[in-house]
BAPA-903783 format. One record per atom (N, C-alpha, C): residue in one letter; x, y, z. Coordinates in steps of 0.05 Angstrom, whole numbers, plus 5000, padded with zeros to 4 digits. Example, Ala and Ser with C-alpha at 12.3 -4.5 7.8 and 13.67 -1.06 7.14 Angstrom:
# residues 2
A526448865156/A524649105156/A526449345156/S525749555142/S527349795143/S525850015157/
# end
This chain:
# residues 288
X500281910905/X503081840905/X503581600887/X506181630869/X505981380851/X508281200863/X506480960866/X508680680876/X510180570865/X512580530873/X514580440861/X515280070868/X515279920850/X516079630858/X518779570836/X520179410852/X522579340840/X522279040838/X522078930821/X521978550818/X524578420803/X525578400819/X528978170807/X527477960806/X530277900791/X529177560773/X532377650763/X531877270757/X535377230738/X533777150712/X531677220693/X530477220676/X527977160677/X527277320656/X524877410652/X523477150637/X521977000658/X519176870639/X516576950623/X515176730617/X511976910617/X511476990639/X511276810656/X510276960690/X510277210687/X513677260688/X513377570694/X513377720676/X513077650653/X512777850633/X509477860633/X507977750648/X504877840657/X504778000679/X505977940693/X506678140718/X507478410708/X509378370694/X510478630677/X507978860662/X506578730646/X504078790630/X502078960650/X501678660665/X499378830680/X500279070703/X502279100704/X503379240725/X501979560709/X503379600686/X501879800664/X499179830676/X497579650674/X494679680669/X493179820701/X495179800715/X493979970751/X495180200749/X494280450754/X493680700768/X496480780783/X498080930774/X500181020803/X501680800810/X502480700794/X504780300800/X506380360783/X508780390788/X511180390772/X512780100777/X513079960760/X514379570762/X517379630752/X519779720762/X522379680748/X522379330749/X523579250728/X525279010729/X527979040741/X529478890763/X531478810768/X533678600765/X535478510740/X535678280746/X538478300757/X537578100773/X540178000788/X543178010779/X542577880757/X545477710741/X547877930739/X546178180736/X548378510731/X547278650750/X546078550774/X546478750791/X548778730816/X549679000831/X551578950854/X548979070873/X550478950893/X547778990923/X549879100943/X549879300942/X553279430949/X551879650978/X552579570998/X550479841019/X551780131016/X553280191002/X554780390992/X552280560976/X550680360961/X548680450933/X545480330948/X545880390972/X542980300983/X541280550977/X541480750975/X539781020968/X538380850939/X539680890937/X539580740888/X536580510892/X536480460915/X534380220918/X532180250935/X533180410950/X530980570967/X528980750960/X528680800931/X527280960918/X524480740918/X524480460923/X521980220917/X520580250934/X519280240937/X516580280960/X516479900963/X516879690949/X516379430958/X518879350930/X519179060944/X520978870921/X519178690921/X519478570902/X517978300886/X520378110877/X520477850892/X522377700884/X521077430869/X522277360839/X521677270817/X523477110811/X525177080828/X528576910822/X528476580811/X528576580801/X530076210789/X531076120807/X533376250810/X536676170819/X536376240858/X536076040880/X534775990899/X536676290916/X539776150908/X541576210933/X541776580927/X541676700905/X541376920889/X539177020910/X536376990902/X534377130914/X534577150943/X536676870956/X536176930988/X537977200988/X540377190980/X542577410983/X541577620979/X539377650957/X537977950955/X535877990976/X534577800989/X532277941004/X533477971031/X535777841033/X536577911067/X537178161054/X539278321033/X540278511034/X536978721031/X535578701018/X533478891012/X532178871043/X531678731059/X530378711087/X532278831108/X535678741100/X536878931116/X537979311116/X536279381090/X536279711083/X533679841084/X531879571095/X529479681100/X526979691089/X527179591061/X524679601045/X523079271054/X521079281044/X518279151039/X518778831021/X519378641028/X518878441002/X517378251004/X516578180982/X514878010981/X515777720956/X516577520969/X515277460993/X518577491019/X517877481045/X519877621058/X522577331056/X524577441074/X526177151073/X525677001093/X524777021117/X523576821135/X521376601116/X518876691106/X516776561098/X518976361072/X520576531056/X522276401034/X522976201042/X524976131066/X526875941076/X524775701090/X522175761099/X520475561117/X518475381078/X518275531065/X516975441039/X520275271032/X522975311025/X524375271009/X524875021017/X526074991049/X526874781059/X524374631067/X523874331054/X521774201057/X522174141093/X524774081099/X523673901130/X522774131146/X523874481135/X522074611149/X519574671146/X519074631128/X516374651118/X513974351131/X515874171133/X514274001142/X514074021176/X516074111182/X515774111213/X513374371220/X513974541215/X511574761217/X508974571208/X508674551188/X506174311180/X505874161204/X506573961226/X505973771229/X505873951256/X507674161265/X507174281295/X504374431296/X503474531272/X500974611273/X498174521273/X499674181270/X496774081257/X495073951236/X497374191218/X496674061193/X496873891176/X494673671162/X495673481153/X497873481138/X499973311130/X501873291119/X503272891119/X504272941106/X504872651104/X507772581118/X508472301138/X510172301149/X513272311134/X514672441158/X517472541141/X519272521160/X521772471163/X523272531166/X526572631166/X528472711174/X530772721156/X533272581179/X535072491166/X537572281170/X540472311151/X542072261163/X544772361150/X547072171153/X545971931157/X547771741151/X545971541141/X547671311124/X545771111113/X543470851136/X546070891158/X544770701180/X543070841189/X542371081198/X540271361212/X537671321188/X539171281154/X535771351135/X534171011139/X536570751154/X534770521148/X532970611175/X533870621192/X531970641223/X530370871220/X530471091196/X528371351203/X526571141183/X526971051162/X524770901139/X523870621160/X524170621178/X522470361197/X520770521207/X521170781221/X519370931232/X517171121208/X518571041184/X516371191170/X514371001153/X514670761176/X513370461169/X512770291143/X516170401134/X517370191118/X517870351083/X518670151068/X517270291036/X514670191034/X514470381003/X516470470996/X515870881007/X518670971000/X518371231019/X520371380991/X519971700998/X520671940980/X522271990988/X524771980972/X527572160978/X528272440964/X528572600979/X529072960967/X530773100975/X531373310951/X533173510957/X533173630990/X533173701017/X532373851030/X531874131019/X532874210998/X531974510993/X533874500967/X532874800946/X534674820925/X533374740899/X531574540898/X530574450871/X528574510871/X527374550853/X523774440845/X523974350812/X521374370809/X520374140787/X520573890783/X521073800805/X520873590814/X523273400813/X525773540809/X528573450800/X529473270824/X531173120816/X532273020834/X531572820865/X528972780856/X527072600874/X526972240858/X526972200885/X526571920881/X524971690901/X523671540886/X522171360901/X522571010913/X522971030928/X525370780940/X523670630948/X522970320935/X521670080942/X522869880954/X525469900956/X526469670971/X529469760979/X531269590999/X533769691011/X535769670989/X535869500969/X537669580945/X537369820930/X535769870923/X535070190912/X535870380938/X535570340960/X536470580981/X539470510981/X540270320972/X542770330980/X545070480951/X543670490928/X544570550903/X544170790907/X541770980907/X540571230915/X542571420935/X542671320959/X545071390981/X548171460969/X548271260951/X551671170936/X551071400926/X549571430912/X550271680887/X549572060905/X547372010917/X547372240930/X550072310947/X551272150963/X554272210969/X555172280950/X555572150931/X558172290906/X556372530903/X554472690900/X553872920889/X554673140908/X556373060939/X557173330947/X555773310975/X556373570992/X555973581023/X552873601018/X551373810993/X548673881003/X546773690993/X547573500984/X545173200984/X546573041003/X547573081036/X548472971053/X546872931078/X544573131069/X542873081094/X540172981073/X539172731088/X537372641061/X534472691084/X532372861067/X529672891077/X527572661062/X526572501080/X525172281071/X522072301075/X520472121062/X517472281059/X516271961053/X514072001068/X512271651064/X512071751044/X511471461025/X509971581001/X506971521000/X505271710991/X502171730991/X500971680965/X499471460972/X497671330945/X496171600941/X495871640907/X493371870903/X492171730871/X489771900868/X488671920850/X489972020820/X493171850808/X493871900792/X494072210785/X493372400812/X494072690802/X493572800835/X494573090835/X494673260853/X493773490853/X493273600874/X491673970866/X493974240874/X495074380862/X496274610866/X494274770872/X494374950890/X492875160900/X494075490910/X492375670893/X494475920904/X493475980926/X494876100938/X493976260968/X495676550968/X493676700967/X494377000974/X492877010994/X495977131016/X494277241033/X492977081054/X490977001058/X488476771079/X487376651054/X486876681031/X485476701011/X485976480990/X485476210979/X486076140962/X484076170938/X484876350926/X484576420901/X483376240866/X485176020866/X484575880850/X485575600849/X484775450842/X486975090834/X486974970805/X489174810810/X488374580793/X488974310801/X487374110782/X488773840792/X491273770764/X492573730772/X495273610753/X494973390751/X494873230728/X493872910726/X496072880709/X498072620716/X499372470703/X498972230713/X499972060687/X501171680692/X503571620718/X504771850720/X507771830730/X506571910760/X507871820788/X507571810813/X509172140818/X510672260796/X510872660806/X509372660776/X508172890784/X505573150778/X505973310776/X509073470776/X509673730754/X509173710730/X508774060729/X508074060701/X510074040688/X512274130691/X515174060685/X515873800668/X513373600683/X515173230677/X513473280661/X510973430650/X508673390623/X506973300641/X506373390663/X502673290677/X500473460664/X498373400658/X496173570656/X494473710667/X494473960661/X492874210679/X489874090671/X487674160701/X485674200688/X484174310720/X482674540705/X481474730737/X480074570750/X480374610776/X480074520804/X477874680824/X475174550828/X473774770850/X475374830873/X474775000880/X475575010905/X473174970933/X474474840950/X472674650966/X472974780990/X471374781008/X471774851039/X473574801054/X474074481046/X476674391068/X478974551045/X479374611024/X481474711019/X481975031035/X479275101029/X479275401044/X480575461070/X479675201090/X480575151120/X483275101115/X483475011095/X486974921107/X488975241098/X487675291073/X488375511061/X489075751093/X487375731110/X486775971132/X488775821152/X488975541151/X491875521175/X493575501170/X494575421145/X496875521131/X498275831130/X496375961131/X496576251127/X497276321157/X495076281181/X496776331211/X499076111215/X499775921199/X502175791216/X505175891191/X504875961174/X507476151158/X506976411150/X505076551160/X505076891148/X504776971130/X504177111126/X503077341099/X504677241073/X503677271051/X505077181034/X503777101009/X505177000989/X504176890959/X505476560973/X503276320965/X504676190956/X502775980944/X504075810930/X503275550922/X502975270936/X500575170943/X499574880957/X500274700945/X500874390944/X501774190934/X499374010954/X497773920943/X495373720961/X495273540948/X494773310972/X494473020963/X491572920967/X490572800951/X487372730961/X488372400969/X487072330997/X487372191006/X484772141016/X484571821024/X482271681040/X480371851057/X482471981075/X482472161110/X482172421095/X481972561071/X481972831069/X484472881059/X484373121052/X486673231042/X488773231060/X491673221048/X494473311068/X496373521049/X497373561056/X498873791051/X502173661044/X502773681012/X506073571011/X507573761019/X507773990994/X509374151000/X508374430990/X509774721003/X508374980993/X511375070978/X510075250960/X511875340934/X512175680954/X514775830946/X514776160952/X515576330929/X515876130913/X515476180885/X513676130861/X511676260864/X509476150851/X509876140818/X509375920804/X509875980777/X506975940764/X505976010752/X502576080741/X502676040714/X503176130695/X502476130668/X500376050654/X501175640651/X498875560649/X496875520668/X497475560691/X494075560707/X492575770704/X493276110693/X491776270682/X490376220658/X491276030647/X490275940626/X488375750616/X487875600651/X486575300644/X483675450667/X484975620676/X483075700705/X481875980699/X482876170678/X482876490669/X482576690697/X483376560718/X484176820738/X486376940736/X486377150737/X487877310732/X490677380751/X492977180756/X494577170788/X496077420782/X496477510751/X499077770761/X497277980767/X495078040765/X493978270774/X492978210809/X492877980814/X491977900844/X494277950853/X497077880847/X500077870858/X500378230866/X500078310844/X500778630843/X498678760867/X495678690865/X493878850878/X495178720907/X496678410913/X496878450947/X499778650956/X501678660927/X503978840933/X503379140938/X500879260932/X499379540936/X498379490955/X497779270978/X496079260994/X498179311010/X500779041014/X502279151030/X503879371033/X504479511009/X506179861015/X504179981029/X501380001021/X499180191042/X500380151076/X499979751087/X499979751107/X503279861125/X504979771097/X507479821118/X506980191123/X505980391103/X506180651113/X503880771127/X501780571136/X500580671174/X502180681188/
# end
């Protein structure tokens, strides 16, 4: 039987134009592209979509991909990754609270929504300087900031008010001394697959800001964390954000959008053919 996957996106990167490629290169895998930007998600035209055996969501644009996977989850199909696991990766304080109810290392956080609530949560997060973030919506590291003293929280606060209701709830984060760089790690599955460490001058380590890739062993304690990460958010693709610290590794934040390019390139594993072989793994399991 030949498998059908449908992967939206509001444009096409390298990513997925490797995803795209290798999709060709497997046996009985048919890859439509979906993009968003011209599609209607109309339950009128749910047959029209029901022909996919799984979706693959590739989206940029956050609030887009949630709207499509509730609608693709509520006609029944398969996605990957689902919108539960999406929303616990997207939103850091959820992401951190699952982190910290399970166990796992992570660095102290918490979130506050008035300016007098962020001075009394930053005493409990024993003091500066501490990490101010989007709660959800960004990556590449946009819109973060690192607050050393109460004049800077008080300038920081000023301006995040003027930007609107959804920088109104502010999620705050100790900040953690590291080794001038950090390790991204994929995890398929129980499985982490491959890393790197990202080395820059600058205290963020996207590759985005210009950090530098360079491959990463993978270590046991990464493996372990890799396996409780996996029972404490579910099945899934995602991306690790690790801090090397004194005490071992902790855990910043997990990506549900994995972006790869250059780590296929600094590491030569192969993630769109790993991505694709776990989207054939799961159409098998959903039709037992």
């Amino acid at each position: 039987m030949r498998l059908k996957i449908g992967l939206i996106h509001t444009g096409i990167r390298e990513d997925e134009r490797m995803i795209i490629q290798q999709a060709k290169e497997i046996n009985n895998l048919e890859l439509d592209p979906i993009d968003l930007r011209k599609t209607v998600l109309a339950f009128e035209h749910r047959k029209h979509y029901q022909k996919y055996h799984l979706i693959l969501q590739r989206c940029m644009a956050g609030n887009k991909a949630d709207q499509a996977l509730w609608y693709f989850q509520e006609i029944g199909l398969t996605v990957v990754n689902d919108l539960r696991l999406s929303f616990l990766c997207k939103n850091k304080f959820a992401t951190s609270l699952r982190l910290a109810q399970t166990n796992i290392p992570t660095p102290k956080f918490a979130t506050a929504f008035t300016e007098e609530s962020v001075t009394r949560a930053i005493q409990k997060l024993d003091g500066f300087p501490i990490i101010i973030k989007p709660i959800a919506g960004t990556s590449w590291g946009r819109l973060m900031g690192k607050i050393n003293d109460q004049d800077s929280l008080e300038m920081i606060l000023e301006h995040k008010n003027a930007l609107g209701v959804n920088h109104q709830a502010f999620y705050l984060q100790k900040y953690i001394e590291k080794p001038q760089r950090d390790i991204r790690a994929y995890l398929i599955k129980d499985q982490i697959v491959c890393a790197v460490y990202r080395e820059a001058s600058h205290w963020i380590t996207n590759t985005a800001r210009g950090s530098k890739l360079k491959s990463c062993p993978i270590t046991q304690e990464m493996r372990k964390l890799g396996r409780q990460i996996y029972h404490a958010f579910g099945h899934g693709l995602m991306a690790i954000d690790f801090f090397e610290t004194q005490t071992g590794l902790t855990v910043n934040e997990i990506n549900h959008t994995m972006e790869f390019k250059n780590v296929v390139k600094e590491t030569k594993v192969n993630l769109a053919k790993l991505i694709l072989e776990y989207c054939v793994e799961k159409i098998q399991a959903s039709k037992q």
